[in-house]
VEXKOL-19077 format. One line per field, with one value per residue (C-alpha): x negated, y negated, z. Coordinates in Angstrom, 2 decimals, padded with zeros to 5 digits, always signed. Layout:
% VEXKOL-19077
east [X; ...] .
north [Y; ...] .
up [Z; ...] .
% end
This chain:
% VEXKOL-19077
east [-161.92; -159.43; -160.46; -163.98; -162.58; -160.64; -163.86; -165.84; -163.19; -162.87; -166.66; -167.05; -163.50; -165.84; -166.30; -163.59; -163.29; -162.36; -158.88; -156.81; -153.22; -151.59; -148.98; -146.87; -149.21; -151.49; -149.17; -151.04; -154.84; -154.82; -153.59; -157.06; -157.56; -154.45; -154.92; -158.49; -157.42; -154.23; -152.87; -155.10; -153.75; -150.80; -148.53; -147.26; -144.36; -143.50; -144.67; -148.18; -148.44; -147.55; -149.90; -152.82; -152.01; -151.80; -155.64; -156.69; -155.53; -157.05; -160.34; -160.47; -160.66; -163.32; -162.19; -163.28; -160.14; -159.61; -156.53; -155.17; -152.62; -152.18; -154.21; -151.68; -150.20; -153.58; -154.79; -151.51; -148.38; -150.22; -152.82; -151.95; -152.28; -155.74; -156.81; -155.62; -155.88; -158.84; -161.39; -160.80; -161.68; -164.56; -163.40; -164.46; -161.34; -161.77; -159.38; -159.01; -157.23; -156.58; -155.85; -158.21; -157.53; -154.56; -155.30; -151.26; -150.67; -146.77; -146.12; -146.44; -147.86; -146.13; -148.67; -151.84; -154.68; -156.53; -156.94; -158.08; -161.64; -161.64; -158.62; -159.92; -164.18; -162.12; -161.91; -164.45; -166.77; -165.08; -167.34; -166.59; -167.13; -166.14; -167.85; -168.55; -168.35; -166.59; -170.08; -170.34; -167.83; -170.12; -172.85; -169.64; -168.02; -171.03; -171.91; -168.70; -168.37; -171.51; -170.56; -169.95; -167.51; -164.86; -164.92; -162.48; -162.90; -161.46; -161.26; -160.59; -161.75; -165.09; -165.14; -168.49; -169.21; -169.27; -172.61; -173.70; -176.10; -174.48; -177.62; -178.38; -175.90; -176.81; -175.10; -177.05; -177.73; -179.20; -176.79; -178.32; -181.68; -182.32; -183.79; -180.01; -178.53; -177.39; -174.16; -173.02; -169.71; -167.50; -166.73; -165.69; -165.40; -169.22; -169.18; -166.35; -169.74; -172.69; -171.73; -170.94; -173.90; -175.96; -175.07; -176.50; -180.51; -182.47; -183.21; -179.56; -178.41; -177.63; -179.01; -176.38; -176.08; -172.94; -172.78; -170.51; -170.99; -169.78; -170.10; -173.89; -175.16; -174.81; -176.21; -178.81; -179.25; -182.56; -185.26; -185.48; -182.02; -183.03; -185.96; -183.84; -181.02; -183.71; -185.38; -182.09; -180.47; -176.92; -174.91; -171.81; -169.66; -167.12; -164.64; -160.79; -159.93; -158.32; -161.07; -159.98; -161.85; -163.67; -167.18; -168.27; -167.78; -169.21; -172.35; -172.88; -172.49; -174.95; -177.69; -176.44; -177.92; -181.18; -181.71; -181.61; -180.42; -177.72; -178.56; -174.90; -172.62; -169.44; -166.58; -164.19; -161.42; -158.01; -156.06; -152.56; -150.29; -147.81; -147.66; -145.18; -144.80; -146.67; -148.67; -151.82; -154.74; -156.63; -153.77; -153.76; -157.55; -157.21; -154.48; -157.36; -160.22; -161.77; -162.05; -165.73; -164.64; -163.56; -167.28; -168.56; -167.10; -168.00; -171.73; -172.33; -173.15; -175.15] .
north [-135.43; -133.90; -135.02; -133.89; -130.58; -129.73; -130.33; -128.17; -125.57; -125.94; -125.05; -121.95; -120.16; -119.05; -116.36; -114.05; -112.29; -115.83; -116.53; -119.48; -119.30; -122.48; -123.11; -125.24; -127.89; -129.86; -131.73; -134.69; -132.87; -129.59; -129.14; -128.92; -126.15; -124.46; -125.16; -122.58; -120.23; -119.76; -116.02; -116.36; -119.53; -118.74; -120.65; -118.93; -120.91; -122.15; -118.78; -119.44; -116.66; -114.03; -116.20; -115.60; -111.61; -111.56; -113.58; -110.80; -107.87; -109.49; -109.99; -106.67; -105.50; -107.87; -110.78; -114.60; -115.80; -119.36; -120.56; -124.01; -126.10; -129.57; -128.36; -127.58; -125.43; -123.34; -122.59; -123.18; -121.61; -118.77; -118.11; -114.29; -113.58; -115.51; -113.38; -109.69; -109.87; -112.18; -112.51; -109.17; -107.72; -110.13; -111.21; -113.56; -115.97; -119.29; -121.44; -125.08; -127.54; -130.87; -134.00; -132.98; -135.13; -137.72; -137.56; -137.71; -140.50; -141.46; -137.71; -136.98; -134.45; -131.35; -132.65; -133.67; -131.15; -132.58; -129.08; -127.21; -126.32; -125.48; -122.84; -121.04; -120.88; -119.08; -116.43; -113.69; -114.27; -117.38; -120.95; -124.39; -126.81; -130.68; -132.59; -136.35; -137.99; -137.34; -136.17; -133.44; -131.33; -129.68; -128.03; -127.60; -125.56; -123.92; -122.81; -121.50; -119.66; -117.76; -116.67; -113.44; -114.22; -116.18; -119.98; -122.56; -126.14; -129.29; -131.98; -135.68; -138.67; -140.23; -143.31; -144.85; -148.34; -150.36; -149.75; -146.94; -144.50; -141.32; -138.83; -135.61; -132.58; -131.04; -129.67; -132.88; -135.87; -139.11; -141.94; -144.96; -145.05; -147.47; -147.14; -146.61; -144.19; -140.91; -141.00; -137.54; -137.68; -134.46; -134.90; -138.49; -140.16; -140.61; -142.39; -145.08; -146.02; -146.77; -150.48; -151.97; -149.88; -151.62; -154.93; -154.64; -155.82; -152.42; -152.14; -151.57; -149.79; -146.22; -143.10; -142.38; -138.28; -136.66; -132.81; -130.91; -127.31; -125.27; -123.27; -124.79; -121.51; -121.11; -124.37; -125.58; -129.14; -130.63; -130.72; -134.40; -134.71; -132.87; -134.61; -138.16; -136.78; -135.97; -139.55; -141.41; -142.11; -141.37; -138.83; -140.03; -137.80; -138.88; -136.30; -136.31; -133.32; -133.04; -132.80; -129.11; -126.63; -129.59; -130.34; -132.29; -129.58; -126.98; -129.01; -129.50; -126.15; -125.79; -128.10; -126.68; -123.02; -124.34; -126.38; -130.09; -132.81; -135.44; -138.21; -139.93; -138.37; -140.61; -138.97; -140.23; -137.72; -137.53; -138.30; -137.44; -135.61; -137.30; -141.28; -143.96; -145.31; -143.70; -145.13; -144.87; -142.59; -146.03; -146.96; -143.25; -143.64; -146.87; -145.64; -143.16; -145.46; -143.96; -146.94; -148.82; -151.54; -148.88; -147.20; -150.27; -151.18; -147.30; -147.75; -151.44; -149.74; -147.20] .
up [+112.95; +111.25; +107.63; +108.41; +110.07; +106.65; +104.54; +106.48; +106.18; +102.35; +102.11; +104.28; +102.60; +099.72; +102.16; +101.08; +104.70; +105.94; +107.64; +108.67; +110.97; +111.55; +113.68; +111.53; +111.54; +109.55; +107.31; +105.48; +106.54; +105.87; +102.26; +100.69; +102.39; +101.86; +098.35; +097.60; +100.21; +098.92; +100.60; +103.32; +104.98; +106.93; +108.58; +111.93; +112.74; +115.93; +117.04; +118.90; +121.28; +118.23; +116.08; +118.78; +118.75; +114.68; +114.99; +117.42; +115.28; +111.97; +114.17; +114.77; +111.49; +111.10; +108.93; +110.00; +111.70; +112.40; +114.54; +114.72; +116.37; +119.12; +121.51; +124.75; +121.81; +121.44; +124.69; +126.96; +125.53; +124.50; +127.38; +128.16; +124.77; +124.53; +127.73; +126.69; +123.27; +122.47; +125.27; +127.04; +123.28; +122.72; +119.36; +117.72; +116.82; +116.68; +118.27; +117.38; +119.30; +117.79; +119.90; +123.27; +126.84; +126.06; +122.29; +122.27; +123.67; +124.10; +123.43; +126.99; +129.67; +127.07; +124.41; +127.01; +126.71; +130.08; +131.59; +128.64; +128.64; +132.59; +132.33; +129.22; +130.91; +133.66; +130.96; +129.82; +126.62; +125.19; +124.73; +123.97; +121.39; +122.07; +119.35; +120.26; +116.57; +113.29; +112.12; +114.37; +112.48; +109.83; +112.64; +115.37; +112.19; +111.37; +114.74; +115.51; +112.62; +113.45; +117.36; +117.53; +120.61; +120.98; +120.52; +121.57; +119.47; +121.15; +118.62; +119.37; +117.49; +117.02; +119.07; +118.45; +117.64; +114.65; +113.12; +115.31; +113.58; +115.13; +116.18; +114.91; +116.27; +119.45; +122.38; +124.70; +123.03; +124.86; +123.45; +125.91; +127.33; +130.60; +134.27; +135.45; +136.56; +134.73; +133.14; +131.19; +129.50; +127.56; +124.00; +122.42; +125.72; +125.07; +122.99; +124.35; +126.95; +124.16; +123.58; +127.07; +128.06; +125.66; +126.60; +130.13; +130.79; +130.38; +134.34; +134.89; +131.70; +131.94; +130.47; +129.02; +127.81; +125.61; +126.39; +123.47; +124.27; +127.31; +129.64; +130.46; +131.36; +127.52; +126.75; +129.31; +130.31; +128.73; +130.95; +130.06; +131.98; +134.52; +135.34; +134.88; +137.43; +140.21; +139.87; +139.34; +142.82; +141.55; +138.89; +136.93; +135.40; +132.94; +130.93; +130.14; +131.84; +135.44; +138.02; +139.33; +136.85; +135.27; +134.32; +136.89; +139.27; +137.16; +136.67; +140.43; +141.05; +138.24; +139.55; +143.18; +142.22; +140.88; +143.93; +141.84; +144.42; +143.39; +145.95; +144.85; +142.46; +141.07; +139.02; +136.59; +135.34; +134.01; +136.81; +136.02; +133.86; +134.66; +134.72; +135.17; +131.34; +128.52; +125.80; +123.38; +124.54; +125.27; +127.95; +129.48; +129.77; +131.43; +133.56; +135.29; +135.04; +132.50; +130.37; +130.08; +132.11; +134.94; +134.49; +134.81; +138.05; +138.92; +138.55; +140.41; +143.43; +141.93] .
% end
């Protein structure tokens, strides 16, 4: 996404009030950008949590601030600063992690963003962007740039499959449509499910949903969903993110408070930060069953 991220950058600098702090990243990706705004892309250093506190001050005088970096980088190292500075304030800075879940790979747990999104929605004001597909960027962009509180991006890869005509931005989009049961997944996971979903006879395939905005209280599930979750007779959850502070249990609380039964509810999460031997993001994935084959095996007794 990180092509797609850059283009949509390069079109919304024209706005002279815009922005961008980089932690010494971006090498080999961000140089277009770099190159029109000139004086107003600045590179940080290795210096996130003062990078976070320069974004809040330059908020604050009302420029268009955009923040960058791995993701653990963003949200982790410099999470006191993100809480005084940023969301206690209500600014609007926009925080972009690259590489969301195990999007690191061999890096290791330092590099793993799998408890991202649940630690920062513990914090006043702030909302969440995980685009599903390369696509997305442009509206995700776009959106951001018009909240007037903060915004925290978590960008992976699109995953989809060969072929796939990727659907129209929004923050729930129906990717596989059966008389299964409900499966919701966060971000590009999503779309890691569409093609062994739509290999399976239409009486078991799974309506499959991709949510890409949080927290839902900001984004409410479609009554379509809704109405599909009380008929199906079980709920799948799939995200890479650790299940403490995760979606799954902020959707059950969710459909707990507007009195929506989940006959059967089945989880899949990032299980570990730490594992045995490292490798790609595919191996991580398939190290805590969050592969297709493992959601497959997930939903037989559904």
């Amino acid at each position: 996404m990180r092509k797609q991220l850059c283009d949509a950058l390069v079109a919304r600098s024209k706005n002279p009030e815009m922005v961008f702090l980089t932690g010494d990243l971006g090498f080999m990706a961000l140089e277009p950008l770099q190159a029109v705004m000139g004086s107003r892309f600045i590179n940080a250093g290795v210096a996130e949590q003062n990078m976070i506190s320069v974004a809040a001050a330059l908020a604050q005088q009302d420029l268009e601030v955009w923040v960058y970096s791995i993701a653990p980088f963003v949200y982790a190292r410099p999470f006191e600063q993100i809480r005084n500075d940023i969301t206690f304030h209500n600014l609007p800075v926009k925080l972009i992690g690259n590489g969301g879940g195990y999007g690191y790979g061999v890096m290791g747990p330092t590099h793993h963003a799998i408890d991202d999104y649940g630690v920062l929605l513990t914090l006043p004001n702030i909302s969440v962007y995980t685009p599903v597909f390369d696509e997305d960027m442009d509206a995700v962009i776009a959106r951001a740039g018009s909240s007037s509180h903060p915004v925290y991006i978590r960008m992976g890869r699109g995953e989809p499959p060969k072929g796939y005509v990727v659907p129209t931005y929004a923050p729930w989009r129906q990717l596989t449509h059966g008389n299964g049961p409900v499966v919701i997944a966060v971000g590009p996971l999503a779309g890691t499910y569409i093609e062994a979903f739509e290999r399976l006879l239409v009486e078991r395939r799974p309506n499959l949903w991709a949510v890409s905005e949080l927290p839902i209280e900001q984004s409410p599930l479609p009554d379509e969903l809704l109405a599909q979750i009380e008929a199906s007779p079980s709920l799948c959850v799939a995200e890479e993110h650790v299940r403490c502070g995760g979606f799954g249990s902020q959707l059950l609380l969710h459909l707990a408070d507007r009195g929506t039964a989940v006959r059967r509810f089945h989880h899949l999460y990032a299980r570990a930060h730490h594992f045995e031997r490292y490798g790609s993001q595919t191996f991580l994935r398939r190290q805590s069953a969050l592969d297709a084959d493992s959601m497959l095996v997930a939903l037989e007794g559904a």
